[in-house]
N, C-alpha and C positions, 0 to 999 in steps of 0.2 A: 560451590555454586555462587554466583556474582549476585549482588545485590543493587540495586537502583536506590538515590537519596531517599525515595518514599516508600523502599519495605518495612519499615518500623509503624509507618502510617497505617499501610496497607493492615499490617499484623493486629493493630491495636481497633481496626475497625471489625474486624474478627473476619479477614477474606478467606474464602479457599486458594490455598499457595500453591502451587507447582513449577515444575520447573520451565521452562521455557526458552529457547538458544540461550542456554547457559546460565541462565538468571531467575531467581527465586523470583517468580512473577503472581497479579492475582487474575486467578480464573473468573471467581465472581464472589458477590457482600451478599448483598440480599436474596439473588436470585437471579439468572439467566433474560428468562423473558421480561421480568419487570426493567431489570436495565436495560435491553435492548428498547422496548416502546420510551421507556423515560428519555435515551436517545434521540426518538425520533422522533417525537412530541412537547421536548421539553430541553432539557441541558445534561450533559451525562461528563465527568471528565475522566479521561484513560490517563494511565502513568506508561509513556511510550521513549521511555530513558534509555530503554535497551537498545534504542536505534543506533546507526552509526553516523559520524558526521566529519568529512573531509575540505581540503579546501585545495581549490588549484587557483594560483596567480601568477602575476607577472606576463611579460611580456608572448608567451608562447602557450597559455592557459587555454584562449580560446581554442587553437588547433588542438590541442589539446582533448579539448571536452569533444568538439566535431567528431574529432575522428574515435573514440571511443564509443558513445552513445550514437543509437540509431535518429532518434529526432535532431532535425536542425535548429542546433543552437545559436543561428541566426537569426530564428525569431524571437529570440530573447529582448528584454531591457534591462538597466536598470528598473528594480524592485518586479521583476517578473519571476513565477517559474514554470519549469517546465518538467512533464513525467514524461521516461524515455528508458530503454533497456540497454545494457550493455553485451551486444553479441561476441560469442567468444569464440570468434575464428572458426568453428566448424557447423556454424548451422545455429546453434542452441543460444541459450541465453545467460550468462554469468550472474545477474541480478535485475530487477527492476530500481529505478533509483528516481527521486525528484532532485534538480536542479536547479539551484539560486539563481541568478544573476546579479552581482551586487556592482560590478561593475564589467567593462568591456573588458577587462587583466583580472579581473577576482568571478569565480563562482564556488557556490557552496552545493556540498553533494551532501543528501541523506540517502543511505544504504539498507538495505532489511539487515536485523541484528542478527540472524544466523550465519550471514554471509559477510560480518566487517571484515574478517582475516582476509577468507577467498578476493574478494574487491579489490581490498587495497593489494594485496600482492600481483592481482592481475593488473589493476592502472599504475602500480607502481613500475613493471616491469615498461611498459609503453611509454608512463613517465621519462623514465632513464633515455630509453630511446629515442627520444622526441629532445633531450636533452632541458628535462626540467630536474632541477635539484630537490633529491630526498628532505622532508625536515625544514624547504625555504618554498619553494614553490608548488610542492603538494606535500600537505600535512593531514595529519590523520587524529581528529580532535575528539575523537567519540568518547575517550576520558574525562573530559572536561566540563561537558553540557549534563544538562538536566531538561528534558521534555514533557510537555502536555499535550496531551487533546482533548482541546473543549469543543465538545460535538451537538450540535440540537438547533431548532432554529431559535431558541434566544439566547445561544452561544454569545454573539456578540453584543446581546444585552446587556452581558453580565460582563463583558472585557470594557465596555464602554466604561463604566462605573471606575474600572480600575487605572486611564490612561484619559490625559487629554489630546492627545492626537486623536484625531477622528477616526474609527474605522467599524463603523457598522456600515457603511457604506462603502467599501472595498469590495473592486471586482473579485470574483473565483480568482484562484492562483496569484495571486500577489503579494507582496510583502514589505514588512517597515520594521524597523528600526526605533520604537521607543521606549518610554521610563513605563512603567507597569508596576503598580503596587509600590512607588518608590524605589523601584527597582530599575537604573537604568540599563540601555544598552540589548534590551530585550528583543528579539528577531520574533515578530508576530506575522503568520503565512493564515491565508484562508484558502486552506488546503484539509485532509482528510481525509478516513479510509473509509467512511460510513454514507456517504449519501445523504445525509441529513443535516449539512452547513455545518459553517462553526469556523474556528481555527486549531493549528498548532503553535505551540510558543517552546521556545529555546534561548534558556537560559543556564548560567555559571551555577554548577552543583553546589555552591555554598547560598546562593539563594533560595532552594528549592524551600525549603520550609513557610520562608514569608511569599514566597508566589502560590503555594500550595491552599497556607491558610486563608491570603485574600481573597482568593478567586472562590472556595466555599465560602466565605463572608459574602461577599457579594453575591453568589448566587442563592442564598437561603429563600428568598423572596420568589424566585425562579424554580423553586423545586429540585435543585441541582444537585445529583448523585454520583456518585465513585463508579465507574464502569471498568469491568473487567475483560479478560482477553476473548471469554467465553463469546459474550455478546458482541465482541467487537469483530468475531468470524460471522456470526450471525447478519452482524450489519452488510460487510464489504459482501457478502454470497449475497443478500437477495440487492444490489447494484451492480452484481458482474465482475468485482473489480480483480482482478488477480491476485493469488499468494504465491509469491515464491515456494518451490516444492511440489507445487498442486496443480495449478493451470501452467504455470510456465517452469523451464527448467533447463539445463544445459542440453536437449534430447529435442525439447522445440523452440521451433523459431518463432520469431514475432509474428510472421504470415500466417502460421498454423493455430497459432494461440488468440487471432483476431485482432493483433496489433495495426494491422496496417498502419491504422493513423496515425501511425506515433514510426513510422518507418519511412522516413521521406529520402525519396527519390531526385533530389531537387539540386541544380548545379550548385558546386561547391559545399556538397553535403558529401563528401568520399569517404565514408565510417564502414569501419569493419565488418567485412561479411557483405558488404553491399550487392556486388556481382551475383554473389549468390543470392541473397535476399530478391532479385528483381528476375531474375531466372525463376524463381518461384511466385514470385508474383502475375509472372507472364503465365505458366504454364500451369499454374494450378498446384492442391499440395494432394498430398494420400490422405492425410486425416484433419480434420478440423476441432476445431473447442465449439462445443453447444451448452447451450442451457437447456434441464429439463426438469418438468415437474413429474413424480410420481401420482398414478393412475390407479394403480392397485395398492395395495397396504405395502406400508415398508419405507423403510428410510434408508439412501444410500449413501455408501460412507467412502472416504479415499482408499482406491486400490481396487473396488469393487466389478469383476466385469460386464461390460455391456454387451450385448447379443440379440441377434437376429431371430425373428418368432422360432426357427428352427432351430437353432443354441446356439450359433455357430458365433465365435467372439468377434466383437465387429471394434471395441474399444475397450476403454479404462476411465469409472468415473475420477475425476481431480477431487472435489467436494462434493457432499450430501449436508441436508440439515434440514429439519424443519424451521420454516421462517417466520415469525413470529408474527410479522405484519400481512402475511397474503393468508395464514392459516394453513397451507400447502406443504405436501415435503418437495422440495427441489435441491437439484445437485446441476455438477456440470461436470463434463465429460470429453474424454476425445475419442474421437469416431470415425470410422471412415466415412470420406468424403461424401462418400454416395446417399449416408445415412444422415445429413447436416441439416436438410431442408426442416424447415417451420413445418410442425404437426406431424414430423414422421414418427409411429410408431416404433418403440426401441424398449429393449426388456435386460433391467439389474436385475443382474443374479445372486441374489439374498439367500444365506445359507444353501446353496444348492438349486433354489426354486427360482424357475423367472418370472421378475412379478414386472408390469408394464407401466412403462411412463412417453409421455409423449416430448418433442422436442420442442421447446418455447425462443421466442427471440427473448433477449437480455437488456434493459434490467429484468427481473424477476418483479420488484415493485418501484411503481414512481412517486416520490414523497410530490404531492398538492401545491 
């Protein structure tokens, strides 16, 4: 099993370990719900090392990324980024991925850590074709970095203390470039999987220890806690936001998954699966992704089926969970079409039994 610079950390603060794509990860320290609210009310930091982290440059990058990912990477800037899916030629989805822009010839790619292999050998093959060089023009650096997420809203309370470049004040989705903790060279994004502000930072695995320790130094004052994977599914469900695996996956597409926005249509955006992508957006899809809250007792879990008051299977929920913040169990699910609409009645089949939940729009909760 692979380890991240801060399992020793994790181990000596006494986490629940498990495995996680591949990597001795922690579930939770204290406690599930207490990190989840300390998240959302305060400062919470994740060890999110096991990500993966690419780079395409040079002259032929941009077309490049265009034509790979479904968003148009011409709304980029420098120090901008953007979340975007990778369609894989039949319909489905290869990954969800955010992308840098550091410059018009360079972007930086983060990958979900289950899928670095799958990725890179699928942009590598388009790579080749596209005639970008293995190893010079897309590199594959997920060895090398060490990441955080410091998530809450006085996330960047506590970043401020550690850097003089200004960024408590930094739009959503942006990024810089500075020394942190005496630590130059530091790539700080106000980005994340939780809903609840903050940033992520990426930095050289031989820093991890002095960005680890500043960043709890500084946050003492702030109530700033170790957050684990556990809470960290908890957060991204009740924001909607997708898991590889779960709401998206090689089987649906962005249209069906509720991407649109992030599937643009727009001249000189000619990215893969396109044709098809707008054929379904014209025509409608068979099943859609909802969010739902359960009605009757019960908590639904991935894989579980969805069904019509008379049993007849109508979907498959992605995610269940109780959510910490609305006090509800909610999940999300895919459905047929017909069953999509806000407040339709729709019934998880729990051990056998169908117990009722009604269909919510998304987010689940909105942070104040």
């Amino acid at each position: 099993m692979k380890t991240t610079p801060f399992t020793q950390k994790h181990i000596a603060l006494g986490a629940k370990m498990a495995e996680f794509a591949g990597y001795d990860m922690p579930i939770q320290y204290v406690g599930l719900i207490e990190e989840h609210n300390n998240v959302r009310n305060n400062v919470g930091v994740f060890d999110v090392s096991h990500m993966g982290e690419f780079r395409a440059k040079g002259p032929k990058a941009h077309d490049f990324m265009q034509y790979c990912t479904s968003n148009d990477i011409n709304t980029l800037y420098d120090g901008k980024v953007l979340y975007t899916v990778l369609p894989n030629g039949k319909g489905g989805i290869v990954d969800d991925m955010l992308v840098y822009r550091i410059s018009e010839t360079e972007y930086f790619m983060v990958p979900n850590a289950a899928n670095i292999e799958k990725d890179w050998n699928w942009m590598s093959k388009i790579a080749q074709e596209m005639g970008l060089e293995l190893g010079k023009d897309f590199t594959n650096e997920s060895e090398y970095y060490g990441q955080l997420a410091v998530q809450g809203p006085n996330a960047m309370k506590v970043m401020q203390k550690l850097t003089n470049t200004p960024v408590e004040d930094m739009e959503y989705y942006t990024f810089k470039f500075l020394t942190l903790a005496g630590v130059e060279n530091v790539l700080l994004s106000t980005t994340g999987y939780t809903g609840a502000g903050g940033c992520e930072i990426y930095f050289a695995k031989k820093d991890a220890d002095k960005i680890w320790d500043a960043v709890f130094e500084a946050g003492k004052e702030f109530g700033i806690m170790p957050a684990g994977l556990g809470c960290r599914d908890t957060l991204r469900l009740e924001m909607g936001f997708c898991l590889y695996g779960h709401e998206i996956d090689d089987e649906t597409s962005p249209i069906e998954a509720g991407l649109n926005w992030l599937t643009k249509f727009v001249d000189g955006n000619d990215f893969i699966d396109r044709k098809y992508l707008e054929e379904q957006k014209a025509n409608g899809v068979s099943k859609k992704l909802v969010g739902f809250e359960m009605i009757g007792k019960g908590i639904a879990r991935n894989g579980y089926e969805v069904c019509d008051k008379d049993g007849s299977i109508i979907g498959k929920v992605c995610s269940g969970s109780p959510s910490p913040s609305t006090g509800k169990n909610i999940g999300t699910a895919h459905v047929q079409t017909a069953f999509s609409k806000k407040d339709t009645i729709i019934y998880i089949k729990i051990r056998n039994k169908l117990v009722e939940a009604k269909v919510v729009r998304m987010p689940f909760y909105k942070p104040e």
